[in-house]
FIKOLZA-1660 file (N, C-alpha, C; in steps of 0.1 Angstrom, whole numbers, plus 5000, padded with zeros to 4 digits):
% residues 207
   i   px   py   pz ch aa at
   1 5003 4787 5043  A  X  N
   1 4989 4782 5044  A  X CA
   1 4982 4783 5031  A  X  C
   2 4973 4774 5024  A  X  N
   2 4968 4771 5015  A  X CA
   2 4956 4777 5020  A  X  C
   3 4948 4783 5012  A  X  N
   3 4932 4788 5012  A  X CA
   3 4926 4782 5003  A  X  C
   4 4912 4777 5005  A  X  N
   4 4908 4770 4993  A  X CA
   4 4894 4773 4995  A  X  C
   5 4882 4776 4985  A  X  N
   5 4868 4777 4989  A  X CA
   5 4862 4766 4984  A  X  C
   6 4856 4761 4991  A  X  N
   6 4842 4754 4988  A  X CA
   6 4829 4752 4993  A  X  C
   7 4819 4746 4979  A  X  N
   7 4807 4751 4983  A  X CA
   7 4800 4746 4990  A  X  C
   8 4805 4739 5005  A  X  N
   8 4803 4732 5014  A  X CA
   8 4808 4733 5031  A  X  C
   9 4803 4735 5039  A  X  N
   9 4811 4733 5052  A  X CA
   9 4821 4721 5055  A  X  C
  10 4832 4723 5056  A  X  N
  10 4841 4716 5054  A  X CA
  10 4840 4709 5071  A  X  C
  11 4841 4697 5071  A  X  N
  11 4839 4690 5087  A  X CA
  11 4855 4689 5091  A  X  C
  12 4861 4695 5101  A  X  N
  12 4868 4690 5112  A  X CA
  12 4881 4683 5109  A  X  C
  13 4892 4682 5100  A  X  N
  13 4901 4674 5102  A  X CA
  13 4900 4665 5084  A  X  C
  14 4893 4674 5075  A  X  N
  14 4890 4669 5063  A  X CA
  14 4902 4671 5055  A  X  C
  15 4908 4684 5059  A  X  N
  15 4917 4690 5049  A  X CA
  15 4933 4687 5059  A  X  C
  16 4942 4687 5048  A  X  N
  16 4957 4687 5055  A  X CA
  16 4960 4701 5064  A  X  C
  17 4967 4696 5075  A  X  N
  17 4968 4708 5080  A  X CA
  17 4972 4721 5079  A  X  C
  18 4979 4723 5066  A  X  N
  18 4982 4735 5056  A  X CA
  18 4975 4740 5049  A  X  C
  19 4961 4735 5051  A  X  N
  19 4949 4738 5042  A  X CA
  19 4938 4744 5052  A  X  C
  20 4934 4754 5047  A  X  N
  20 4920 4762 5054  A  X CA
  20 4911 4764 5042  A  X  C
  21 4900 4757 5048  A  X  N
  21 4891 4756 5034  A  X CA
  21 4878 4771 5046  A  X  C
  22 4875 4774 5035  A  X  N
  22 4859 4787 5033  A  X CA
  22 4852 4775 5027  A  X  C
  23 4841 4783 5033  A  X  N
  23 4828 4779 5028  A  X CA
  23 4823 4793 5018  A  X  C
  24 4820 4789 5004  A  X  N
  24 4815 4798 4996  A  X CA
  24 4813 4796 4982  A  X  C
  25 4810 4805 4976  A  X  N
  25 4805 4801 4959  A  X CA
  25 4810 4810 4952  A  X  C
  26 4818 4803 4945  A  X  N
  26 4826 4816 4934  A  X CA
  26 4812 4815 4923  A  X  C
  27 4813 4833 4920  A  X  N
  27 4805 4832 4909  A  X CA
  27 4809 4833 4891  A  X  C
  28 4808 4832 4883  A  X  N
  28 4809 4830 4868  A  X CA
  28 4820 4843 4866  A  X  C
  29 4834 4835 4863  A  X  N
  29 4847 4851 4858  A  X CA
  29 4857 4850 4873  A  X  C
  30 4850 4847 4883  A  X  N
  30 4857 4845 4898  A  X CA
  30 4870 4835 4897  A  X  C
  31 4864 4824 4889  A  X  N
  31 4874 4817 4892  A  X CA
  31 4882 4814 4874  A  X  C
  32 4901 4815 4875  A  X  N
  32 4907 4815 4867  A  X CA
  32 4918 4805 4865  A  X  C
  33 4927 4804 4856  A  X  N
  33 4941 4797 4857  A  X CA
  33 4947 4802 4858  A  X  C
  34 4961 4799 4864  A  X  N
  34 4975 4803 4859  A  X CA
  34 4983 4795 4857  A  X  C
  35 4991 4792 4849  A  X  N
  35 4998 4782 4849  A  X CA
  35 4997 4769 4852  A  X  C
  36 4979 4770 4846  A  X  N
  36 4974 4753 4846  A  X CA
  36 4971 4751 4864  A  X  C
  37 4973 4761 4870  A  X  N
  37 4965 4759 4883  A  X CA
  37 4955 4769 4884  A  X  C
  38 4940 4764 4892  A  X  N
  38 4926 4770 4890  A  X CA
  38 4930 4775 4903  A  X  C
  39 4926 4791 4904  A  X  N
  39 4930 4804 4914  A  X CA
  39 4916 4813 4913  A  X  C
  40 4913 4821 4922  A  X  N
  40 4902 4833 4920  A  X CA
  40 4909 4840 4913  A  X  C
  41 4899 4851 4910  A  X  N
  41 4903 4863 4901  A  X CA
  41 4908 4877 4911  A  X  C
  42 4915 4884 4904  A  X  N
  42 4917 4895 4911  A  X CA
  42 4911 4901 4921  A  X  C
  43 4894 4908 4919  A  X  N
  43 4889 4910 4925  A  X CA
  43 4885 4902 4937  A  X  C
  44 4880 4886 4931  A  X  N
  44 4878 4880 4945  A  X CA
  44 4887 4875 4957  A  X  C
  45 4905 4874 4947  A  X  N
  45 4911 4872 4957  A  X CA
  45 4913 4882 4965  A  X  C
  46 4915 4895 4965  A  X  N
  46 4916 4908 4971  A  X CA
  46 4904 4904 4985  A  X  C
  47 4892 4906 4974  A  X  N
  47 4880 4901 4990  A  X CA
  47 4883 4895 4996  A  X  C
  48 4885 4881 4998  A  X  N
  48 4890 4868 5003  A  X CA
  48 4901 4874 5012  A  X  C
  49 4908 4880 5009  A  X  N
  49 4919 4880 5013  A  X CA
  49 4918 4890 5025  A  X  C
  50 4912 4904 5021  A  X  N
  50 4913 4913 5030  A  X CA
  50 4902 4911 5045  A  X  C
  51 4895 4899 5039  A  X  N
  51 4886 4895 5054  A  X CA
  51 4894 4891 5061  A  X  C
  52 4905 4883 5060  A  X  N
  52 4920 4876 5072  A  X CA
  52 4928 4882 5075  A  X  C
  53 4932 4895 5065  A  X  N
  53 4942 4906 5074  A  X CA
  53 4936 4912 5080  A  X  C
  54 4944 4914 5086  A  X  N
  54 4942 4928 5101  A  X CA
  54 4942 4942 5091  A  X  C
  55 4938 4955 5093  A  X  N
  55 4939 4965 5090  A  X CA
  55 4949 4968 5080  A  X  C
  56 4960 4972 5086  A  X  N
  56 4974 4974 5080  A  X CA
  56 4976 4962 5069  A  X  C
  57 4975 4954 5071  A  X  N
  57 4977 4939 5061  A  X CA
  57 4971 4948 5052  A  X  C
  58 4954 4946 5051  A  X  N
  58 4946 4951 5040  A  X CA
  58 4944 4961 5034  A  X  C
  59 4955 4973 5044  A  X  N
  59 4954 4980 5035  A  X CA
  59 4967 4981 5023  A  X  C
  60 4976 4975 5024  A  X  N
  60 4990 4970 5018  A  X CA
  60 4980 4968 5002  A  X  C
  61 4970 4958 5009  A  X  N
  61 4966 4944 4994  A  X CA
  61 4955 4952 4988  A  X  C
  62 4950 4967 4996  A  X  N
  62 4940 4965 4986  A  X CA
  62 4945 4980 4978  A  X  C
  63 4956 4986 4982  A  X  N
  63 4965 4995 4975  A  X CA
  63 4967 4991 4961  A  X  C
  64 4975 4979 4965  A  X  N
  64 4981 4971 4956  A  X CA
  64 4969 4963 4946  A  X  C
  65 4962 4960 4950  A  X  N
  65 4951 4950 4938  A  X CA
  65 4947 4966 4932  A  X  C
  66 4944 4975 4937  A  X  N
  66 4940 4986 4931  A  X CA
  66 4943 4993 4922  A  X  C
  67 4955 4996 4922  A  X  N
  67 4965 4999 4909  A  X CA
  67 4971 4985 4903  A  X  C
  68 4965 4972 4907  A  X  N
  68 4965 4963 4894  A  X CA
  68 4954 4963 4884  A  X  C
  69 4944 4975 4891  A  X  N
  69 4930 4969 4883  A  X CA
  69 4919 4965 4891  A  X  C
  70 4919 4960 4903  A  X  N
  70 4907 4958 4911  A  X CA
  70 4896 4965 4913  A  X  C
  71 4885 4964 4906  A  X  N
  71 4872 4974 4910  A  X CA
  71 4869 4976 4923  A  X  C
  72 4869 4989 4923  A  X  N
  72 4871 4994 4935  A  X CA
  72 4848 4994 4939  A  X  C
  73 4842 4999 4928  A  X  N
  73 4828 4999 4931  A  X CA
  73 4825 4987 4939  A  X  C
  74 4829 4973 4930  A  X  N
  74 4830 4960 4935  A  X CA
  74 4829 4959 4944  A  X  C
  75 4845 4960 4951  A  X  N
  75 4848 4955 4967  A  X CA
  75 4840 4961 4975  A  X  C
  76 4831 4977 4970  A  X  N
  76 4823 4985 4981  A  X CA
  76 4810 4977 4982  A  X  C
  77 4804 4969 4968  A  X  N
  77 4789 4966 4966  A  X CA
  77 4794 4950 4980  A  X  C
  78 4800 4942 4977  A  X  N
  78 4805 4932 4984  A  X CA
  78 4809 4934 4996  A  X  C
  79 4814 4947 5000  A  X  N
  79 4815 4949 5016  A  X CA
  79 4808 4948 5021  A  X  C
  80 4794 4955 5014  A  X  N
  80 4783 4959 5019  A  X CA
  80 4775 4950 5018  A  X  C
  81 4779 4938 5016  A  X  N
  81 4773 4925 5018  A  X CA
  81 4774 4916 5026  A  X  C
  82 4785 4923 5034  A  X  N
  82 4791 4914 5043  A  X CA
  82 4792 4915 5061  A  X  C
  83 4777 4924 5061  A  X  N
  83 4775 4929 5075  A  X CA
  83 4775 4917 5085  A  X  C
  84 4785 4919 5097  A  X  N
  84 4783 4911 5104  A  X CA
  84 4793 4902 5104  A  X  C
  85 4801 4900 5092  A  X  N
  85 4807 4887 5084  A  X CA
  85 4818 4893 5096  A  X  C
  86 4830 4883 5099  A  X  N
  86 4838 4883 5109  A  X CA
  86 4852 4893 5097  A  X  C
  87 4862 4899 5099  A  X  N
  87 4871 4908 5098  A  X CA
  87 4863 4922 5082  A  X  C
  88 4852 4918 5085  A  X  N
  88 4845 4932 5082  A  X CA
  88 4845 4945 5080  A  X  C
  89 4848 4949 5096  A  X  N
  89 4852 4962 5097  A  X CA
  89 4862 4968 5094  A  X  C
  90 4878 4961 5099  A  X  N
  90 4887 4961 5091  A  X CA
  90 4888 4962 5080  A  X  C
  91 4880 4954 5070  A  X  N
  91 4882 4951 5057  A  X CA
  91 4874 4971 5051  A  X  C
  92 4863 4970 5061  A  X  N
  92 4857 4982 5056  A  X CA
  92 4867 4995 5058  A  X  C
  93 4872 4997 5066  A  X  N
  93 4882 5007 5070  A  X CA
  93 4893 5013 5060  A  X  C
  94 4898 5000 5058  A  X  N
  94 4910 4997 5048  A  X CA
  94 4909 5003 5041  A  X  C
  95 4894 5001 5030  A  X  N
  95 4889 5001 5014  A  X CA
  95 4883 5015 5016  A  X  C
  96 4877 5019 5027  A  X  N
  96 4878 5037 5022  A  X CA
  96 4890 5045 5026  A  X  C
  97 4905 5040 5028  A  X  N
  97 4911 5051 5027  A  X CA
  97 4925 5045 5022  A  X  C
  98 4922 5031 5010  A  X  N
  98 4927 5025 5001  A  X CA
  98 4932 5032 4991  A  X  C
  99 4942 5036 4985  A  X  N
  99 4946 5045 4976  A  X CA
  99 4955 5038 4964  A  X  C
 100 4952 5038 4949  A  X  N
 100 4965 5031 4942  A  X CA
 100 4974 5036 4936  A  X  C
 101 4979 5050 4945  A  X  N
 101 4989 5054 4941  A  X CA
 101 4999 5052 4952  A  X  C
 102 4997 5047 4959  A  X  N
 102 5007 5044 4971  A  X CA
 102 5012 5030 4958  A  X  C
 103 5026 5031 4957  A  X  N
 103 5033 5026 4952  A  X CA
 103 5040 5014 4956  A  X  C
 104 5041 5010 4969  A  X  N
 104 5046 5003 4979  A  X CA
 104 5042 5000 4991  A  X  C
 105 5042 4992 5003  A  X  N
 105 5040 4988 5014  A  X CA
 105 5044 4996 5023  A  X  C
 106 5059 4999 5017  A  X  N
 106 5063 5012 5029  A  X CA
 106 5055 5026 5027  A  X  C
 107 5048 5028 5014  A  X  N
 107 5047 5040 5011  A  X CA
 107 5032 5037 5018  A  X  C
 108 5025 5024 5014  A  X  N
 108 5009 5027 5024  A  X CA
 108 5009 5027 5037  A  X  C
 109 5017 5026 5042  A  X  N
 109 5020 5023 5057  A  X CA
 109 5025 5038 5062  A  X  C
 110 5034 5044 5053  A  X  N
 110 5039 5056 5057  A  X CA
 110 5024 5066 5056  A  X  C
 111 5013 5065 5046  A  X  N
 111 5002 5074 5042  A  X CA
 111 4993 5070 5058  A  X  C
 112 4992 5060 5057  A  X  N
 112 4989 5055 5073  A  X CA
 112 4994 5066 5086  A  X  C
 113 5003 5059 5085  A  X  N
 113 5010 5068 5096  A  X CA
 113 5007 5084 5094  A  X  C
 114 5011 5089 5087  A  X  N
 114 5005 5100 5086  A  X CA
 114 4992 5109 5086  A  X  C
 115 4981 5100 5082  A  X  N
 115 4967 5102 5087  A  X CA
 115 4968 5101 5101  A  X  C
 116 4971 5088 5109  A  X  N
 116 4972 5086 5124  A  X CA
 116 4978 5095 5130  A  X  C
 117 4985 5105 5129  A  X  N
 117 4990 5113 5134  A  X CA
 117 4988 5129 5135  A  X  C
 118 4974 5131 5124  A  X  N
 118 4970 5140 5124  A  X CA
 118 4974 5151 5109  A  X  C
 119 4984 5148 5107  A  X  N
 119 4990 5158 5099  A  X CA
 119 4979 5157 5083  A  X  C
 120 4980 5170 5077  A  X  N
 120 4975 5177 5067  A  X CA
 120 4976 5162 5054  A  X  C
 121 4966 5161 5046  A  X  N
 121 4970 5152 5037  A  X CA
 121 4980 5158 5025  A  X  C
 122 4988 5145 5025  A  X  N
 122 4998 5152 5014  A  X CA
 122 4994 5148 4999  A  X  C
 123 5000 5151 4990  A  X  N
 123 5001 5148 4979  A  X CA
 123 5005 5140 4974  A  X  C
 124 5001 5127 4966  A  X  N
 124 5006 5115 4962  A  X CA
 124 5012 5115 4946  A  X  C
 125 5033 5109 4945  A  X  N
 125 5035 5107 4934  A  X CA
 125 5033 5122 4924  A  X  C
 126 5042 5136 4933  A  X  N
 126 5040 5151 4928  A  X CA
 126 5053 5147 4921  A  X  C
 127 5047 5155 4904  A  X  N
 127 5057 5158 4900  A  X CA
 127 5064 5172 4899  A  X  C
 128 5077 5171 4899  A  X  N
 128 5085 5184 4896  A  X CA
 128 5088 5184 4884  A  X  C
 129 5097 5197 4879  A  X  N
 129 5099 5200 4870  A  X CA
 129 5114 5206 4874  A  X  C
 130 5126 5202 4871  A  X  N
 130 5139 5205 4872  A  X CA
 130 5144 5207 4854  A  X  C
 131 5160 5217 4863  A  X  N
 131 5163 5218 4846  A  X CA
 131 5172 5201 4843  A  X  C
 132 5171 5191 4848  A  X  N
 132 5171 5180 4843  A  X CA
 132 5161 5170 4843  A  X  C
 133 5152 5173 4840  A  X  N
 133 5139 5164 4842  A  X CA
 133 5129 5165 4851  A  X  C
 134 5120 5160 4849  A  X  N
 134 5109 5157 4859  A  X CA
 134 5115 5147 4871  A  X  C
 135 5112 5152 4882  A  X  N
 135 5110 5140 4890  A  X CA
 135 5098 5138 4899  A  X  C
 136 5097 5131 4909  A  X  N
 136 5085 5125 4915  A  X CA
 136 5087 5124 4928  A  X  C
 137 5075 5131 4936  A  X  N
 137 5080 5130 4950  A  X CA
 137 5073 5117 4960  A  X  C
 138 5069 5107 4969  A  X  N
 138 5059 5099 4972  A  X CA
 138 5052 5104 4980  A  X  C
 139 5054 5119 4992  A  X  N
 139 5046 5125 4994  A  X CA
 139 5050 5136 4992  A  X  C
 140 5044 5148 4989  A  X  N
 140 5047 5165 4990  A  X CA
 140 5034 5176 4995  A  X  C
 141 5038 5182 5001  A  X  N
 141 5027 5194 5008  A  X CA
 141 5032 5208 4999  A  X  C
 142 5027 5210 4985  A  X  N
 142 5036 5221 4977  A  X CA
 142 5037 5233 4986  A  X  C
 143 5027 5236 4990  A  X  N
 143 5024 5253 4995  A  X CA
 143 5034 5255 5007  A  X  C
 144 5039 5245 5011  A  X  N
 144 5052 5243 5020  A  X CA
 144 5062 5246 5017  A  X  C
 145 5062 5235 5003  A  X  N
 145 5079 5233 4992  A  X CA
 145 5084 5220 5003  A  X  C
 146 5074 5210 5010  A  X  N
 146 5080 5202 5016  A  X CA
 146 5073 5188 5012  A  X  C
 147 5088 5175 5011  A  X  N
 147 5081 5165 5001  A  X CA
 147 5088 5151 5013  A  X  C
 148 5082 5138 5016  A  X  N
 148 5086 5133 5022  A  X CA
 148 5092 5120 5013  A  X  C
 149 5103 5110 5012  A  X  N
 149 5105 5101 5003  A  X CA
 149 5108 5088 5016  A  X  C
 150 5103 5075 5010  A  X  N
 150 5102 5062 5018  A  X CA
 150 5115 5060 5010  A  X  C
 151 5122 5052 5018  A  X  N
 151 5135 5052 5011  A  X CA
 151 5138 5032 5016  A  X  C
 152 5138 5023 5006  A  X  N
 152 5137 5011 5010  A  X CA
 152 5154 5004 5002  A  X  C
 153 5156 4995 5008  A  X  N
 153 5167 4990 5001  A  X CA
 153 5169 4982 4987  A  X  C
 154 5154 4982 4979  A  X  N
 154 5155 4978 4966  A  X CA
 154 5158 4988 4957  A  X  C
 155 5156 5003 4960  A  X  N
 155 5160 5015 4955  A  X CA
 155 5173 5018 4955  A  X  C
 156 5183 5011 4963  A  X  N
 156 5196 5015 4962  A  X CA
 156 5201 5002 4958  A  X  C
 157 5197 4989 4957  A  X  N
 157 5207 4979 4956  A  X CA
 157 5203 4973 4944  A  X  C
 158 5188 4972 4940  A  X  N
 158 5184 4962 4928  A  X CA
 158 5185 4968 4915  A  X  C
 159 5183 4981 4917  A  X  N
 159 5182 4984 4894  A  X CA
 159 5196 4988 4892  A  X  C
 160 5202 4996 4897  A  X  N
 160 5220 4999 4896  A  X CA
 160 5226 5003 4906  A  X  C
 161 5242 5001 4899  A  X  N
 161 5253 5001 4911  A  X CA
 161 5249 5014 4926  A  X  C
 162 5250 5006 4935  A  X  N
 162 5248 5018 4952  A  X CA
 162 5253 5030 4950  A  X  C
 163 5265 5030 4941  A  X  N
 163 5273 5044 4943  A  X CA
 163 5264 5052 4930  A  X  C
 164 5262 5049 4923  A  X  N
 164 5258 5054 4912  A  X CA
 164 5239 5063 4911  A  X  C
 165 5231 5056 4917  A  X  N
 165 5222 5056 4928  A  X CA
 165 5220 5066 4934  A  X  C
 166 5231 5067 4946  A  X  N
 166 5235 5078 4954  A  X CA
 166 5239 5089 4949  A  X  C
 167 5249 5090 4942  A  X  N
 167 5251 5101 4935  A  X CA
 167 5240 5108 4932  A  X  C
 168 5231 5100 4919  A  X  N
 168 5221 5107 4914  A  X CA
 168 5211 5113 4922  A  X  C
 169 5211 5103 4935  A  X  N
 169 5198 5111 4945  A  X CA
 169 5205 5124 4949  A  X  C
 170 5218 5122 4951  A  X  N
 170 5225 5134 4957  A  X CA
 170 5222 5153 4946  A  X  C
 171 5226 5150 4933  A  X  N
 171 5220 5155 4921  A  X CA
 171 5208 5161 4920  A  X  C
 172 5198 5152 4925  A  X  N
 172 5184 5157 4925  A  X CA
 172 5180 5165 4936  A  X  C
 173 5186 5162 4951  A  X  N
 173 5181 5167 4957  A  X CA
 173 5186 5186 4956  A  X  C
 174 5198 5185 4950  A  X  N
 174 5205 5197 4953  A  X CA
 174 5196 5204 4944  A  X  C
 175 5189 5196 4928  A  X  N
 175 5179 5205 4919  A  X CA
 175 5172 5214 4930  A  X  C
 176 5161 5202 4934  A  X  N
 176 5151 5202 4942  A  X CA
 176 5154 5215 4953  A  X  C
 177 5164 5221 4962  A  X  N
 177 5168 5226 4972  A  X CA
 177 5167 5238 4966  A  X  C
 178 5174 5237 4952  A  X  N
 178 5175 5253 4947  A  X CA
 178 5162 5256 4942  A  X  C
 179 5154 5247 4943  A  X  N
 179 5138 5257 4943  A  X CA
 179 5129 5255 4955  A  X  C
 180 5138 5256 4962  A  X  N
 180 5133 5256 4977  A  X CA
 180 5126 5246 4983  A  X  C
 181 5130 5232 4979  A  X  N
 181 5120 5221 4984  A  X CA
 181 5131 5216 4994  A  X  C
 182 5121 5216 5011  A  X  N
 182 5130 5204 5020  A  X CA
 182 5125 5187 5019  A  X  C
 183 5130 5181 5017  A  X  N
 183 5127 5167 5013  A  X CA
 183 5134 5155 5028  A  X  C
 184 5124 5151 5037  A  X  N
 184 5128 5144 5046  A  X CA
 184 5125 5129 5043  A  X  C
 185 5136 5119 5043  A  X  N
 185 5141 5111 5042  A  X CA
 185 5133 5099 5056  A  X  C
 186 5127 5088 5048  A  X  N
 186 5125 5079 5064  A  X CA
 186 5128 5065 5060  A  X  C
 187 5132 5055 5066  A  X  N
 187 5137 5041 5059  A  X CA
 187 5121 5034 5069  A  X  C
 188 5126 5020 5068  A  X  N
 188 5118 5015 5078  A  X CA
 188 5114 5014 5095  A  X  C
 189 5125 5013 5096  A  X  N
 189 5131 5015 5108  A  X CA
 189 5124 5032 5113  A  X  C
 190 5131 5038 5107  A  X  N
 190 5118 5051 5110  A  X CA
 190 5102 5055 5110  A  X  C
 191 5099 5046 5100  A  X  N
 191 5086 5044 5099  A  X CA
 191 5080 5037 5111  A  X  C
 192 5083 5031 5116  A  X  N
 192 5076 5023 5130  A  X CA
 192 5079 5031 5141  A  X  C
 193 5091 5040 5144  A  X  N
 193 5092 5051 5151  A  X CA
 193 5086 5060 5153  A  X  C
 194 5067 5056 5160  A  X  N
 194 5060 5067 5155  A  X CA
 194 5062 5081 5162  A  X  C
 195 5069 5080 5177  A  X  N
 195 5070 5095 5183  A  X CA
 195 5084 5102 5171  A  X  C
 196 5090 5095 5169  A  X  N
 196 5101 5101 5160  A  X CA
 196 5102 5104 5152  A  X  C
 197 5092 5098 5141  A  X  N
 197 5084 5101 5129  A  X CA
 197 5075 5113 5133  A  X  C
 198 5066 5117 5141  A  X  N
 198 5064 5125 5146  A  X CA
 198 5066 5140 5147  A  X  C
 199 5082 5137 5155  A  X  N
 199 5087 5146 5156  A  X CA
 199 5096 5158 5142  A  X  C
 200 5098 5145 5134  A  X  N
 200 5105 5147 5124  A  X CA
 200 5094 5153 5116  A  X  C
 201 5084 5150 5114  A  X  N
 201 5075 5153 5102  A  X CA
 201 5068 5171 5107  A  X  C
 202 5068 5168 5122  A  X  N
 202 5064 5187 5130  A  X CA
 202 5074 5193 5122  A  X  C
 203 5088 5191 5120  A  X  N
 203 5097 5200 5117  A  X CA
 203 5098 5206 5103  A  X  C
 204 5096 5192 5096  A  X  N
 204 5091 5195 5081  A  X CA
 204 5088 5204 5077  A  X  C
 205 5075 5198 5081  A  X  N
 205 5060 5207 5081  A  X CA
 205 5059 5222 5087  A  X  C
 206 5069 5224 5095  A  X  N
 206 5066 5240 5100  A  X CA
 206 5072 5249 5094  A  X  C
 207 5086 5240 5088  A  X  N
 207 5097 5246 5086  A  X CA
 207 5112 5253 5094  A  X  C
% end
């Protein structure tokens, strides 16, 4: 589906059927190129955009426009302009507990889930300190020594060889264990398992 604004109400059967035209007025900086095609700008597309997702959608896009750079003041002065406006609330929801250090879709979804279930906020993107390097956790609760990692399949198949990958996760984790950190593992599949995820994350967390 094509989105397109303009500064007119569009009548009934004007536009091709792949096309959804808005009624609205970009303002001066709003609207940009890329590649010789005229697009909104960051900021506006983010707005635009997060009024049609659902919750979870927007909170994916506004993670992600966020750690591209998206003014976060912006999208608040503009929310707040948009009382009444149809996917609103949602949009308002999203954007206060929008974060741009969630690094990924699985990872904002996983911080999701984790709010929704009650549990303690964790810590985003904790670094450690091993005698081979720093590493990085996507969630950790220090005062535990407990860290959770979203584990997706472009991490093991797209930057280098699977076995090689593995190994090294295997490497780290043993660093990580000998200073007492438990590190629970969830793919996607887990992630939507919310009694299971659940249950897994009680155990963690208690120890």
């Amino acid at each position: 589906m094509i989105h397109v604004i303009i500064p007119y109400h569009a009548a009934s059967g004007s536009h091709a059927a792949d096309v959804r035209a808005h009624s609205g007025l970009l303002l001066p900086g709003q609207r940009i190129e890329i590649d010789g095609l005229p697009v909104t700008a960051l900021d506006r597309t983010v707005l635009d955009c997060a009024q049609i997702l659902n919750y979870r959608q927007g909170l994916i896009l506004l993670d992600h426009g966020l750690r591209l750079g998206c003014n976060r003041e912006w999208l608040e002065s503009a929310c707040a302009g948009l009382v009444g406006a149809r996917g609103v609330t949602a949009f308002r929801k999203a954007l206060a507990f929008a974060n741009p250090l969630s690094e990924s879709p699985g990872e904002t979804l996983t911080r999701d889930a984790i709010a929704k279930l009650g549990f303690p906020d964790p810590v985003l993107q904790l670094r450690v300190q091993t005698p081979r390097g720093a590493y990085r956790f996507d969630f950790a609760w220090p005062h535990l020594r407990a860290a959770l990692e979203v584990d997706g399949k472009a991490k093991y198949f797209d930057y280098k060889p699977t076995a090689e990958v593995i190994f090294e996760e295997r490497q780290r984790e043993e660093l990580l264990a000998e200073q007492g950190w438990r590190i629970l593992r969830i793919d996607w599949k887990g992630l939507f398992d919310e009694r299971g995820l659940k249950v897994r994350l009680l155990r963690l967390l208690r120890g």
